[in-house]
RODO-2510 file (C-alpha; in nm, 4 decimals, decimal comma):
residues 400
     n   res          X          Y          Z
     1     x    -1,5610     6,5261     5,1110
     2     x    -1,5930     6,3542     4,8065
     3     x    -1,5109     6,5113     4,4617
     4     x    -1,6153     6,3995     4,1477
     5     x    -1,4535     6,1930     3,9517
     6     x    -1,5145     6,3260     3,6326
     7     x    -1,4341     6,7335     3,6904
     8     x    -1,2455     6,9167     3,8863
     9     x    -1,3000     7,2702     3,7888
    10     x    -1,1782     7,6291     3,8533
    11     x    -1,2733     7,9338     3,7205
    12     x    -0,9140     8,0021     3,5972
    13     x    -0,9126     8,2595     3,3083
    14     x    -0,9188     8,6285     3,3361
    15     x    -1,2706     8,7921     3,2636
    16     x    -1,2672     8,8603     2,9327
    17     x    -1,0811     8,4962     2,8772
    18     x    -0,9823     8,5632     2,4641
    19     x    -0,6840     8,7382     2,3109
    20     x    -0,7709     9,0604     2,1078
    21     x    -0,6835     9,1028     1,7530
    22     x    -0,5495     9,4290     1,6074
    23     x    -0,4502     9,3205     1,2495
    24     x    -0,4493     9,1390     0,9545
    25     x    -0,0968     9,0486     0,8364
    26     x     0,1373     8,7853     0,6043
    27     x     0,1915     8,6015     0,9322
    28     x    -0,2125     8,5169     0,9411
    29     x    -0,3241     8,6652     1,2632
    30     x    -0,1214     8,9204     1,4595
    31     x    -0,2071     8,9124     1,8222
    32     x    -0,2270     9,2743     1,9713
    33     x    -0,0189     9,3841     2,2729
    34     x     0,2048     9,0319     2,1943
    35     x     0,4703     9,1215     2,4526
    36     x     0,1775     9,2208     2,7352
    37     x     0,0600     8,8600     2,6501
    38     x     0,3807     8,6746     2,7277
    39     x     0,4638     8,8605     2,9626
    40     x     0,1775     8,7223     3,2281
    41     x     0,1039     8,3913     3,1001
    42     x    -0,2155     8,3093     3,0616
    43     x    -0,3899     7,9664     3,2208
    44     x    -0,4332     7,8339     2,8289
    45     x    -0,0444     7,9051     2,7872
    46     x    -0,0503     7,6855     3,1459
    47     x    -0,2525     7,4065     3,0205
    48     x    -0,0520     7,3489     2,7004
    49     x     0,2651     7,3274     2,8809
    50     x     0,1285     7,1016     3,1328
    51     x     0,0676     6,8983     2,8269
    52     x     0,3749     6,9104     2,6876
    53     x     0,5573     6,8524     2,9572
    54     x     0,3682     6,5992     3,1373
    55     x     0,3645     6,3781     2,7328
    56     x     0,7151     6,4793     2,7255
    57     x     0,8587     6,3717     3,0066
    58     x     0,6588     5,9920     2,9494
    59     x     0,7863     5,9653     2,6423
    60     x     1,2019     6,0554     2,7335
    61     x     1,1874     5,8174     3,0168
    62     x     1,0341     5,5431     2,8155
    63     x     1,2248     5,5915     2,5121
    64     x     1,5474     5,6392     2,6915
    65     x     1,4954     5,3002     2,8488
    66     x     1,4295     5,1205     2,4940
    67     x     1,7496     4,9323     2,3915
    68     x     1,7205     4,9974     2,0283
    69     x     1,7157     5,3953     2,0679
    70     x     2,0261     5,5539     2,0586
    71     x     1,9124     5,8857     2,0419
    72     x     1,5729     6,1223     2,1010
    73     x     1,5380     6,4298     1,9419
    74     x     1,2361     6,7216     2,0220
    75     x     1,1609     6,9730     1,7830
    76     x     1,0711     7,2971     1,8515
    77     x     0,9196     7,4984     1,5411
    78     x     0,7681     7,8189     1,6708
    79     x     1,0466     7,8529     1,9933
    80     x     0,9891     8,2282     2,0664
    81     x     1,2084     8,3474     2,3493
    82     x     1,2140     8,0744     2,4813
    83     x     1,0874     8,1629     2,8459
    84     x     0,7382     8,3192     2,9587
    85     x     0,8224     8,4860     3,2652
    86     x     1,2258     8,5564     3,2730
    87     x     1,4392     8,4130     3,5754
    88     x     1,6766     8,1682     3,6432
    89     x     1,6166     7,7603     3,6183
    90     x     1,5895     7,7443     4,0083
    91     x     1,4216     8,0362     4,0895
    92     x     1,0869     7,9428     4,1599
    93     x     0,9452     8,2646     3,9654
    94     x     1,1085     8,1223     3,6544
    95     x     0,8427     8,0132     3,4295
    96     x     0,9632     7,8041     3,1133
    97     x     0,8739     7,8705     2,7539
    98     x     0,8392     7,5098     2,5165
    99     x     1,1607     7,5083     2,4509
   100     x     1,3146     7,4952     2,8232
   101     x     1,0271     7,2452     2,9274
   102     x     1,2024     7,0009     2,6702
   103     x     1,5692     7,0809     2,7616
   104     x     1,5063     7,0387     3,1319
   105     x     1,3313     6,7263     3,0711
   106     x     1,5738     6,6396     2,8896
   107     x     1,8954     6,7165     3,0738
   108     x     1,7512     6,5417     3,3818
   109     x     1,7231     6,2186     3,1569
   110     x     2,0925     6,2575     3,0206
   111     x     2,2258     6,2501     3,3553
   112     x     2,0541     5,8894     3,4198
   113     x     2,1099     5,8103     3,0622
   114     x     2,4531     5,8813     2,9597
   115     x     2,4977     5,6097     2,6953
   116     x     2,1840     5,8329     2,4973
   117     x     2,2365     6,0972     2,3070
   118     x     1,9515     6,3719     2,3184
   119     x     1,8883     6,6725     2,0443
   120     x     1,6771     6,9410     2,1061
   121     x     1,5979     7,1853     1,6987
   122     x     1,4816     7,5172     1,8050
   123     x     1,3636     7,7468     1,4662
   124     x     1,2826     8,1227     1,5579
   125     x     1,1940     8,3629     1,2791
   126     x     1,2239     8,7096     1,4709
   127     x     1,5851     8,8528     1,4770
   128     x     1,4659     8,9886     1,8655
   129     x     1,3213     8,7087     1,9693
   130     x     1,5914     8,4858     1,8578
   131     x     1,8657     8,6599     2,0270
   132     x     1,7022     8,6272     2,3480
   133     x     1,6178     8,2253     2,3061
   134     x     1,9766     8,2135     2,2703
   135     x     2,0479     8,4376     2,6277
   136     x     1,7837     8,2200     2,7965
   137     x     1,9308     7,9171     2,7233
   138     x     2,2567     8,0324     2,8074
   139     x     2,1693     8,1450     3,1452
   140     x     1,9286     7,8429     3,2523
   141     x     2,1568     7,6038     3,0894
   142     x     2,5257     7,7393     3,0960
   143     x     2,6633     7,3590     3,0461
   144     x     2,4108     7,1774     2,8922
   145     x     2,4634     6,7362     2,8033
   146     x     2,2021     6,7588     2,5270
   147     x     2,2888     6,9311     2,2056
   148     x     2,1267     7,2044     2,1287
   149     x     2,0622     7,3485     1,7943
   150     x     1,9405     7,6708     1,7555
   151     x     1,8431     7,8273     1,3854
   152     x     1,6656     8,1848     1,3394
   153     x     1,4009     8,1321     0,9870
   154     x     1,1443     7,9006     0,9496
   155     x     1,1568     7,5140     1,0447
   156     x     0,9440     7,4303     0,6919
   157     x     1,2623     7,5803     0,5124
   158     x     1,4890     7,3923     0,6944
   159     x     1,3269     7,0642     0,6642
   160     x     1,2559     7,1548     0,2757
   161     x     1,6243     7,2262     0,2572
   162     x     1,9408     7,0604     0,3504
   163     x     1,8131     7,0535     0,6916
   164     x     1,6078     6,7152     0,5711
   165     x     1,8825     6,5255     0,7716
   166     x     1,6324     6,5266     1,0650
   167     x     1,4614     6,2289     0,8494
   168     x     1,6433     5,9643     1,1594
   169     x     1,5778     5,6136     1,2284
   170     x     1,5515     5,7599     1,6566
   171     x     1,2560     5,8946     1,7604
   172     x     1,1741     6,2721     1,7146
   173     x     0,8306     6,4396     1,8949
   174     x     0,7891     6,8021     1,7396
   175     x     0,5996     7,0808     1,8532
   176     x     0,4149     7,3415     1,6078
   177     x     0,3129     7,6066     1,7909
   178     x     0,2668     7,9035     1,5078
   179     x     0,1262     8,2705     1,5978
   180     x    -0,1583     8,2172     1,3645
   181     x    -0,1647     7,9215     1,0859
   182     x     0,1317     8,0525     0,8898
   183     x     0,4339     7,7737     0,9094
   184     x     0,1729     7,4663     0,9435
   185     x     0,1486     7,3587     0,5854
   186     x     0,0057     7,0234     0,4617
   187     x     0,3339     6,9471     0,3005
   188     x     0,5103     6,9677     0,6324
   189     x     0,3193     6,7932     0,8958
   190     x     0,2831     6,5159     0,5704
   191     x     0,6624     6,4831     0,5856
   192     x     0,6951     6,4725     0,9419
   193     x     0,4241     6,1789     0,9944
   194     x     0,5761     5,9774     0,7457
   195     x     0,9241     5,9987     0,9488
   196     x     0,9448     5,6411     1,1365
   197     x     0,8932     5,6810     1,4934
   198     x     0,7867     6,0267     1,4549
   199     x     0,5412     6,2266     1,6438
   200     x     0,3507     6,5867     1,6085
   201     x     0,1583     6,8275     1,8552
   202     x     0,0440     7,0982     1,7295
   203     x    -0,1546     7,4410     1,7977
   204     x    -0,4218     7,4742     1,5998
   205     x    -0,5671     7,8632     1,6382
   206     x    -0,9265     7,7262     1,5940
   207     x    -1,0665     8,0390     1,7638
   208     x    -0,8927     8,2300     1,5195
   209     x    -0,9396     8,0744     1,1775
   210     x    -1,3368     8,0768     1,2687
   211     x    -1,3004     8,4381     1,2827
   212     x    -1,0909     8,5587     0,9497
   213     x    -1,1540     8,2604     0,7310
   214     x    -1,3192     8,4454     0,4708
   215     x    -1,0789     8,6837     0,4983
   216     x    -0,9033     8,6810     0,1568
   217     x    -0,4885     8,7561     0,3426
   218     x    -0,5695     8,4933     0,5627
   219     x    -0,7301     8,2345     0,3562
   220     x    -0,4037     8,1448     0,1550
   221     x    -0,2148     8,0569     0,4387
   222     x    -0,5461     7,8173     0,5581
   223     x    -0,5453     7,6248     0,2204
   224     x    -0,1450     7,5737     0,2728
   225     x    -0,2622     7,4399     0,5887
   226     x    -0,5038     7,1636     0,4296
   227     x    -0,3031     7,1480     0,0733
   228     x    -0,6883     7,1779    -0,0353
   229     x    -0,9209     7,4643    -0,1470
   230     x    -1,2009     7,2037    -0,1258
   231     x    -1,1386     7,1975     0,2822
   232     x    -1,1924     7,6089     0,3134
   233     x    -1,4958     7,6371     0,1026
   234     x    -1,6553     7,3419     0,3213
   235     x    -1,5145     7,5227     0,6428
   236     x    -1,6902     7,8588     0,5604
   237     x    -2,0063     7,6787     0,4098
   238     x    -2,0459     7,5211     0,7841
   239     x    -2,3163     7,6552     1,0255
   240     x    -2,0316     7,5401     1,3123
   241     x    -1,6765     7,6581     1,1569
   242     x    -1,5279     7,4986     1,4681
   243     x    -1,6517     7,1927     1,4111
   244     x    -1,5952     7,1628     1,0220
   245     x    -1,2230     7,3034     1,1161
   246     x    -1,1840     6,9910     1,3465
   247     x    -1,3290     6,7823     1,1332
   248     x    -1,1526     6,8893     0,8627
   249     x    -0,7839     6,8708     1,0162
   250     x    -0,8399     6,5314     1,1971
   251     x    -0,9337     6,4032     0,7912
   252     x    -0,6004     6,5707     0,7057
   253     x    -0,4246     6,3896     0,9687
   254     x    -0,5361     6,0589     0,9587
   255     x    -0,4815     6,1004     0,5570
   256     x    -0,1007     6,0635     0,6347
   257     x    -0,1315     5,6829     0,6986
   258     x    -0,1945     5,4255     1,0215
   259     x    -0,2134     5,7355     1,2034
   260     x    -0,3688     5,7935     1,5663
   261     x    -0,5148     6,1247     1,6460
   262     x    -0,6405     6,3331     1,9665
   263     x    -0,7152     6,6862     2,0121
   264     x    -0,7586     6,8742     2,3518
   265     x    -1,0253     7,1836     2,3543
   266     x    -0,9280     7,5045     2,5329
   267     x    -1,1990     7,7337     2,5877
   268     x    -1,2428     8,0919     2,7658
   269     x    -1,4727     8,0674     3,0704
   270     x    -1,7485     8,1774     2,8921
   271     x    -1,7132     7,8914     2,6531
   272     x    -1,5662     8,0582     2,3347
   273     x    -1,3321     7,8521     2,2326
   274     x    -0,9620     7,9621     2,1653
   275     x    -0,7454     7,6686     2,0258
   276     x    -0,7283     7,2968     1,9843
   277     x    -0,4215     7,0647     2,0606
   278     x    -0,3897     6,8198     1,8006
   279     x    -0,1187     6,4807     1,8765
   280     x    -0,0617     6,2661     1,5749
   281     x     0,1472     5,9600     1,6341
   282     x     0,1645     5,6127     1,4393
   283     x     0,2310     5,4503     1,7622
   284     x    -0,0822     5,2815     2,0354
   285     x     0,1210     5,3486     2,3160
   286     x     0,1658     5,7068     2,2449
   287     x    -0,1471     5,7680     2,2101
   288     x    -0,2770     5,5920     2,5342
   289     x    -0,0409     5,7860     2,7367
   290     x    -0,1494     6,1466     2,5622
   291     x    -0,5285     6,0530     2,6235
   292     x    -0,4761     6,0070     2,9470
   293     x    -0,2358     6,3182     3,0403
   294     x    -0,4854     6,4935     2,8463
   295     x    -0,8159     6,3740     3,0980
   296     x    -0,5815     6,4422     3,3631
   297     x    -0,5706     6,7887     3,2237
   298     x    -0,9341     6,8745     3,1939
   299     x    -0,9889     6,7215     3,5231
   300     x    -0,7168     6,8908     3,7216
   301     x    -0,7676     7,2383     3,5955
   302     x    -1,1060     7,2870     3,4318
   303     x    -1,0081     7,3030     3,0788
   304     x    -1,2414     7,1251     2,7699
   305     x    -1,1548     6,7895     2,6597
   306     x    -1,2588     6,6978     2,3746
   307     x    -1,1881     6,3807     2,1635
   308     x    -1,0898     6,2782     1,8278
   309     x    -1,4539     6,1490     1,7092
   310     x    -1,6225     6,3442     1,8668
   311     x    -1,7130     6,7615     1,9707
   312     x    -1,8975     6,7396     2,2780
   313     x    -1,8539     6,9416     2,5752
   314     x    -1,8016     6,7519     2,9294
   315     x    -2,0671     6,9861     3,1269
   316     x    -2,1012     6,9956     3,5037
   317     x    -2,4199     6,9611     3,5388
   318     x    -2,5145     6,6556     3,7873
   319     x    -2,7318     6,5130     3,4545
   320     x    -2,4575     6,5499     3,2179
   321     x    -2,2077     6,3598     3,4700
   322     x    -2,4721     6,1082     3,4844
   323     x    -2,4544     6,0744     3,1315
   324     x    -2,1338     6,0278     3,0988
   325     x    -2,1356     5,7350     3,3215
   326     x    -2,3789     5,5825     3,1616
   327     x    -2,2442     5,6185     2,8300
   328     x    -1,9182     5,4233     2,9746
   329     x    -2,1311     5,1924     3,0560
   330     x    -2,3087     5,1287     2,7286
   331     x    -1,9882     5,1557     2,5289
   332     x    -1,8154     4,8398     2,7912
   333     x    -2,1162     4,6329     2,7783
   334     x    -2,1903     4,6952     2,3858
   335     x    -1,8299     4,5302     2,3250
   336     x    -1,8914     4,2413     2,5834
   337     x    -2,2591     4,1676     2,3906
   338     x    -2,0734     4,1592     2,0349
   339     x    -1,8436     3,8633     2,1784
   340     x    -2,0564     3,7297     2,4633
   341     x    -1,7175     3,6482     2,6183
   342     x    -1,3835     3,9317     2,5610
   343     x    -1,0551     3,9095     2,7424
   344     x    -1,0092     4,1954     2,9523
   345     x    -0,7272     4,3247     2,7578
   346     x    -0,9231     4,3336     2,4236
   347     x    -1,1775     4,5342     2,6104
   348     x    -0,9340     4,7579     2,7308
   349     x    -0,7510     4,7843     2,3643
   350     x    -1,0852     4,9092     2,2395
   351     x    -1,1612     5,1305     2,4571
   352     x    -0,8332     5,3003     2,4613
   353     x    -0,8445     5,3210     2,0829
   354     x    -1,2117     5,3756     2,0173
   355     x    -1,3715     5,5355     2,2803
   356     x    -1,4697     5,8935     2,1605
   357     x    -1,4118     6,0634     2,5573
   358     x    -1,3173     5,7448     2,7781
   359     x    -0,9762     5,5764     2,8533
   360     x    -0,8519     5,2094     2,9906
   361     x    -0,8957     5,4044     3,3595
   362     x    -1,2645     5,4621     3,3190
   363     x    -1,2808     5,0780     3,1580
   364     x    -1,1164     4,9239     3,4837
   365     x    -1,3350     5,1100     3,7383
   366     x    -1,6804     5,0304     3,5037
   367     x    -1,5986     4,6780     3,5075
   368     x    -1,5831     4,6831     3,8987
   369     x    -1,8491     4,8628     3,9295
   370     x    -2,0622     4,6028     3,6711
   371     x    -1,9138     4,3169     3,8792
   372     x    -2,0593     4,4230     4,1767
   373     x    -2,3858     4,4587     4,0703
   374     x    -2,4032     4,1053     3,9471
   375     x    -2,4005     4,2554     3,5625
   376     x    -2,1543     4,0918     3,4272
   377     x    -1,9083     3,7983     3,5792
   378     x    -1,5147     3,8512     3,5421
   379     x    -1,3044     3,5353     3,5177
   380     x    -0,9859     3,6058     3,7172
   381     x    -0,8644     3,2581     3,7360
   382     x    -0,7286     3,3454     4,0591
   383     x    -0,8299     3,4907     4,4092
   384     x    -0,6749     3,8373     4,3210
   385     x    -0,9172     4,1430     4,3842
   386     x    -0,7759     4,2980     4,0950
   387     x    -0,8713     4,2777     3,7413
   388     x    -0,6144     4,0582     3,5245
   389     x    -0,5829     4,1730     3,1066
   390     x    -0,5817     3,8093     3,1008
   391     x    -0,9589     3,7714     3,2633
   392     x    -1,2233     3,7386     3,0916
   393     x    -1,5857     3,8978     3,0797
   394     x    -1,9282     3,7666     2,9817
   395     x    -2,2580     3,8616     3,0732
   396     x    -2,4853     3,7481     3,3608
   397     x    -2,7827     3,8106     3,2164
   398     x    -2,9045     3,8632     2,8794
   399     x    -3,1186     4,1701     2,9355
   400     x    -2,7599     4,4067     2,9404
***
């Protein structure tokens, strides 16, 4: 049976899909019944762990293999207890928390890579939920290679403070994950971006902030976030808060320099939308690899992706997968037409880079597709039934 190739979906989320709210506090939001929640993980707490770990685990083994890194460091900023569903690392009812995701990814790369050195920051607030970070490390990793540091307050004081040792030449991928948008200010992701070989995910509590943003208590800690009243007032002027939030915060980001941004959509199953993932990363690669482990994502489990430039919704309607298609196609042959003749690997570049949904996957199967059809004629230079990045592309006839 064939599936499509676009979206795989499930109806994964409980009925009612959202998280309630029962209060107002200096934190920004306070999520009711917070233990109930962690306790059965929801399939949005799912989906940005996949993430994680599936960006994670690309980026140790590449790094690791690099000659000139010595050293990779993750960051965790919001680590709560460390663990979702308690249990030991191999029992299979053991479900990890951010912070174990990184350290087992981790310690499985420190046994292949012993002349690396690997640092994992965790930063927990909450006296409670501190002490039992430090138990569930203990018990899932009694002996661990990679050196763990563990610090209950607030990772934006520590990096403020004398903590700003972090600033290394090695690569360091950081995860802000706040309950709410207190700990996510301007200043900090700023400082973070401009760290060389530095890298950010973060949760951004769209569903949220669209909610209390005119909220007075909660507003402060939203201009923090954008270091800019200018930013709220356009936020709650908007028709779409969702949209001007995204909007707003990919501005922010990109703000910080040469910087390359993508932002994954999670959404209830009714189609209220709950947070957006936001990577920020200086480097192409990086971002190639995230854009695709996020499509991999919203194909494999249902979830919303949605792209830097751009806030609309893949839909599974027959038409709208038909659109999509034919939007890949417009956006490959466009490029071709601008340079009547591209190298394969300049096509791919672009659409890697610029593409507001599509990714150098979608490119390679396109340009088969166009090939076939007589649309467009691909130079191999050899007899290969592959696709070279050295081939190039021109158009058979003008009319495309």
């Amino acid at each position: 049976m064939r599936t499509c190739r676009w979206w795989r979906y499930n109806n994964l989320l409980d009925r009612s899909g959202s998280l309630s709210i029962c209060s107002l506090c200096k934190l920004g939001v306070k999520v009711a019944h917070q233990q109930d929640l962690f306790a059965s993980p929801k399939p949005h707490t799912h989906a940005k762990l996949r993430i994680l770990r599936d960006y994670l685990s690309a980026w140790t083994s590449i790094l690791s293999n690099q000659s000139w890194v010595d050293e990779l460091t993750y960051v965790d900023a919001f680590a709560f207890k460390g663990i979702l569903k308690a249990g030991l690392r191999d029992d299979s009812t053991s479900e990890y928390g951010s912070p174990l995701v990184a350290l087992d990814i981790f310690e499985r790369q420190a046994i292949k890579r012993t002349n690396k050195t690997f640092n994992i920051l965790c930063f927990e607030e909450k006296e409670k939920y501190y002490r039992e970070l430090v138990n569930n490390l203990d018990l899932n990793f009694p002996k661990p290679k990679t050196n763990i540091v563990l610090e209950k307050g607030e990772f934006f004081n520590y990096l403020s403070g004398n903590g700003g040792n972090i600033e290394l030449n090695s690569p360091i991928f950081t995860f802000l994950d706040p309950n709410g948008v207190r700990g996510i200010p301007a200043s900090l992701t700023r400082k973070l971006l401009n760290i060389p070989n530095s890298e950010i995910f973060v949760n951004l509590m769209s569903g949220f902030i669209r909610r209390f943003v005119s909220v007075p208590s909660f507003q402060r800690h939203l201009v923090n976030t954008f270091d800019n009243q200018e930013a709220v007032n356009r936020i709650m002027g908007s028709n779409n808060r969702v949209e001007a939030l995204i909007r707003e915060y990919m501005k922010l980001l990109k703000s910080f320099g040469n910087i390359y941004v993508k932002y994954f959509e999670i959404q209830t199953r009714k189609g209220n939308t709950l947070f957006h993932l936001f990577f920020a990363t200086s480097n192409v690669t990086g971002f190639k690899i995230m854009k695709d482990v996020m499509w991999n994502i919203s194909t494999e489990e249902g979830y919303i992706f949605c792209d830097a430039s751009s806030h609309n919704r893949l839909l599974l309607s027959k038409d709208q997968l038909l659109l999509l298609d034919s939007r890949l196609k417009n956006e490959v042959l466009d490029y071709v037409r601008r340079f009547n003749v591209v190298k394969v690997s300049s096509l791919y570049k672009h659409i890697n880079q610029e593409s507001e949904y599509f990714t150098e996957n979608h490119a390679r199967r396109m340009l088969k597709e166009l090939e076939e059809t007589r649309i467009v004629y691909i130079d191999r230079q050899s007899e290969s039934k592959k696709i070279p990045s050295s081939a190039s592309v021109r158009l058979v006839v003008n009319e495309y």
